[in-house]
C-alpha positions in Angstrom: 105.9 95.5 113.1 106.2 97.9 110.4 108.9 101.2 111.0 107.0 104.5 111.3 110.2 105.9 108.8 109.1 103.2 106.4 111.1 99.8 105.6 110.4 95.9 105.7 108.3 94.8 108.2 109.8 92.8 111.2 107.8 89.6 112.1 106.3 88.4 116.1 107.4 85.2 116.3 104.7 83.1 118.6 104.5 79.0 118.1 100.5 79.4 118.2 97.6 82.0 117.1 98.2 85.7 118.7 95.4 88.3 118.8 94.7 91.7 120.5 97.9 93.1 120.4 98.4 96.0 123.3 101.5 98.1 123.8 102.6 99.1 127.3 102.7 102.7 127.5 106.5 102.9 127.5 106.5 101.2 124.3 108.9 98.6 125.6 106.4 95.6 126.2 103.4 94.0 124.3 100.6 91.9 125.6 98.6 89.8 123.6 96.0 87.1 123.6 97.7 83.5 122.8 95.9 80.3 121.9 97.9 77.6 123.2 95.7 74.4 122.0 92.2 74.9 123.0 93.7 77.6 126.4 93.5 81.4 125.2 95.8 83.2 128.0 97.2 86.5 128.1 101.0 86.5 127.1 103.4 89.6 126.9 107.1 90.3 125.8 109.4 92.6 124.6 108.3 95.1 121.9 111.3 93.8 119.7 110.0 90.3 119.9 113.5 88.8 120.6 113.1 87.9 124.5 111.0 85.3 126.5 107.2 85.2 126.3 105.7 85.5 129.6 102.3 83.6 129.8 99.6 84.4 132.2 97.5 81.7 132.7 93.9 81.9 134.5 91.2 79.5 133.9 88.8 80.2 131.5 89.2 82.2 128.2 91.6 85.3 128.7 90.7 88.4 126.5 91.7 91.8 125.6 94.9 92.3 127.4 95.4 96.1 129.1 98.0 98.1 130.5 96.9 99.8 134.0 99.3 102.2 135.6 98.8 102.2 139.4 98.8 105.0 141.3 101.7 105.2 143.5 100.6 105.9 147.4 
């Protein structure tokens, strides 16, 4: 991640390959596409990349992770 007022880049630390960053709306939380050996799941964490990654895991090949706000009833 790169500061929009400039500066050194901050590095996402994931153990595997990461693609197709998203950003929740809030900005707090990103979801990604991980490779985990040959298993590409959707993963998410915090924005700051310092708290637990969360892994979805579906069968088959996850891809391009979304945010969807539900209407509330």
């Amino acid at each position: 991640m790169l500061p929009v007022t400039g500066g050194s880049p901050t590095f996402f630390e994931f153990d595997d390959n990461a693609y197709t960053p998203a950003w929740s709306p809030d900005g707090q939380r990103i979801a990604f596409v991980g490779r985990v050996g040959s298993e590409y799941d959707i993963h998410s964490r915090d924005a700051i990349g310092s708290g637990p990654v969360t892994r979805i895991a579906n069968p088959g090949a996850d891809r391009n992770p979304a945010w969807i706000k539900r209407a509330s009833s």
